[in-house]
C-alpha positions in Angstrom: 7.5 0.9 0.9 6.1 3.9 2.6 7.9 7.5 3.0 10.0 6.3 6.1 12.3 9.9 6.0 9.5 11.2 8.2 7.7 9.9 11.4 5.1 10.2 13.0 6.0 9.6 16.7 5.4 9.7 20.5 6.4 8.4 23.9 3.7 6.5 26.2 3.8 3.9 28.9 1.3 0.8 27.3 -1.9 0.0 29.2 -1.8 -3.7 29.3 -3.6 -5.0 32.8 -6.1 -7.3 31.4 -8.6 -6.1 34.4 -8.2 -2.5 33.8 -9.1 -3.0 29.9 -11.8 -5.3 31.0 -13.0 -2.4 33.0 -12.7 0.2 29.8 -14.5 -2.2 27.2 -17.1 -2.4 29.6 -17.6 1.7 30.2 -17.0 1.5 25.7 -19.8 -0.8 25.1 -22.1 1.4 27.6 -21.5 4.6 26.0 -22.3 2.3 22.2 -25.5 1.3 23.6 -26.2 4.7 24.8 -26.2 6.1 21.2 -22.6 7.9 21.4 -21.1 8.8 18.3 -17.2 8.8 19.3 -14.5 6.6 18.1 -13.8 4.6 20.9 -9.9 3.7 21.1 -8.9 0.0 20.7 -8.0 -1.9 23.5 -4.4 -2.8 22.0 -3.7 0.4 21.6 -4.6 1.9 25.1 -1.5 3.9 26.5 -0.7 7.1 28.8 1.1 9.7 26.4 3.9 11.0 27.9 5.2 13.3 25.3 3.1 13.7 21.5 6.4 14.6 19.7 4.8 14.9 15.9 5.8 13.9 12.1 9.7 14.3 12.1 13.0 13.2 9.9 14.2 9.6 10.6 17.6 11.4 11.6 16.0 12.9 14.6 14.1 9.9 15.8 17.3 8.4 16.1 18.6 11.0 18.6 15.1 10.8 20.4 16.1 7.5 20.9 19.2 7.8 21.9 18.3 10.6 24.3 15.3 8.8 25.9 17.8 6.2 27.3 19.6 8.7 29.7 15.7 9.1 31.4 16.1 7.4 35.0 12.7 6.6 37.0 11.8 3.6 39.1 9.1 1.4 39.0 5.6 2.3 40.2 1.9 1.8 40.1 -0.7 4.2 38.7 -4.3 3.3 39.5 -7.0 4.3 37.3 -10.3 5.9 38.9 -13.2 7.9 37.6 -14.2 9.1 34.1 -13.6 12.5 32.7 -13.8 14.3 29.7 -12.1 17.6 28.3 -12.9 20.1 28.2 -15.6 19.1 29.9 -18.5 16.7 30.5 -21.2 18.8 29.2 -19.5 19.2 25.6 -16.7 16.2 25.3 -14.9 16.0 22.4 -12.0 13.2 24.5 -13.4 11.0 27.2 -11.0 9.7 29.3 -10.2 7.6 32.8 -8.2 9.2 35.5 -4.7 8.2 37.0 -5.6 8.2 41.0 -2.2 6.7 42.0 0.9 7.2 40.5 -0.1 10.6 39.1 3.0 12.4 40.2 5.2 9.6 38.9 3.6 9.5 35.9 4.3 13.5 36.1 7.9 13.0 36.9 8.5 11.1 34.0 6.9 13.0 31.5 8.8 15.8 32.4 12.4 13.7 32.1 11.0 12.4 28.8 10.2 16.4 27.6 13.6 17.3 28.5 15.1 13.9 26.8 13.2 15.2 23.9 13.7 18.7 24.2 17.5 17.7 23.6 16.8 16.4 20.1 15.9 20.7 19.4 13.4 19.7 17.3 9.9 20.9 17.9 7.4 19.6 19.6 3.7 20.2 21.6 4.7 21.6 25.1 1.3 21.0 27.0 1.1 21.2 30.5 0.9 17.0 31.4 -2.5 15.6 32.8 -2.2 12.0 34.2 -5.3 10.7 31.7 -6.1 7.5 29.9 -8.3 8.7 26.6 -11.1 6.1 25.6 -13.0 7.4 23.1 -12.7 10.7 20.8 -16.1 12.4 20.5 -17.6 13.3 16.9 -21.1 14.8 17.8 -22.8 16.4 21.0 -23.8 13.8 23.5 -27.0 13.0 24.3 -28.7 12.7 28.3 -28.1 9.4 28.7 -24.5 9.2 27.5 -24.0 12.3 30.1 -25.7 10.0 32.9 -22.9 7.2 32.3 -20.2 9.3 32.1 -21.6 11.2 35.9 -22.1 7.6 37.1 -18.9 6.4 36.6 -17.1 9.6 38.2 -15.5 7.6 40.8 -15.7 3.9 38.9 -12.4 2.1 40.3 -10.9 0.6 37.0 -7.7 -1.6 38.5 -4.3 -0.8 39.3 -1.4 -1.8 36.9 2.4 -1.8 37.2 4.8 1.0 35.0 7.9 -0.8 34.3 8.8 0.4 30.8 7.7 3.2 28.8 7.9 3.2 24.7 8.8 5.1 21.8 5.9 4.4 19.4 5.5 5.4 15.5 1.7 6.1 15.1 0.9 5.2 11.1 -2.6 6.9 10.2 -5.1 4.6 8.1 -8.9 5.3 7.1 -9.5 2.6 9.8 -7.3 4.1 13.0 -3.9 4.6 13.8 -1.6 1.7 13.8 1.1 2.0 16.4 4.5 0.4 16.4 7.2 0.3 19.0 10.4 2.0 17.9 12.2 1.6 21.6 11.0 0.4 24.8 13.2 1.4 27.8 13.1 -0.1 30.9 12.2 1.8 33.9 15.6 1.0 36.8 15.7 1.7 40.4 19.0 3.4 39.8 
């Protein structure tokens, strides 16, 4: 059995609208055929972090979870629209798709998920949160024709899909990718 004292973990909300991955496979395979080099993210593992918490001790991930289930939030729908990359188009090194509707939910929660967190007082990346689906992690400079897909698809409507639940998820590295694993899921309320 592996080393389970420490774990790798974060928080996310799961990208699982059939049409919106559709969508993403299809911008993926353009940017293959283009000649990217770039490990595009699988399509099971698509997700929205909310919080990249980091390897900690199996204690703690306990009082994560037990702290993430005081975070209220309703329901809502984030819409995904455009491509982007950071830090930028002309040098990527993460492509992503943008969070059009629902950004400021998707906000919210992050924050109440930080703070959730931030109770554990373990530490932890404090970035400032940007709405963003990543697709693909870039190895090498682009060339023009990569750059032409990525300014085509600027405003490319990708599908809507529904937030209901958001997930604690252990990320196990491997030569081959990460394999993620739900430790929690907790159900978004209207309360």
């Amino acid at each position: 059995m592996t080393n389970e004292r420490v774990l790798r973990v974060f928080v996310a909300v799961k990208i699982t609208n059939s049409q919106v991955l559709e969508e993403i496979k299809r911008v993926q395979e353009d940017l293959e055929r283009a000649g990217i080099k770039a490990k595009m993210v699988e399509l099971e593992n698509m997700h929205i972090t909310l919080q990249f918490i980091g390897e900690i001790p199996h204690e703690k991930v306990l009082l994560i979870q037990r702290n993430l289930q005081e975070v209220k939030a309703s329901p809502f729908t984030i819409e995904f629209e455009g491509l982007g990359a950071f830090p930028n188009i002309r040098n990527p090194r993460v492509i992503w798709v943008g969070v059009k509707k629902g950004a400021d939910e998707l906000s919210a929660l992050a924050r109440a998920v930080q703070q959730a967190v931030a109770l554990s007082r373990i530490r932890f990346e404090s970035e400032e949160f940007t709405p963003h689906l990543t697709i693909a992690r870039v190895k090498a400079p682009i060339n023009s024709e990569v750059r032409k897909i990525l300014e085509s698809n600027g405003s490319t409507h990708f599908g809507e899909q529904e937030v209901h639940q958001f997930h604690l998820i252990k990320s196990t590295l491997t030569p081959r990718g990460p394999i993620y694993t739900d430790l929690a899921v907790y159900p978004l309320s209207q309360t």
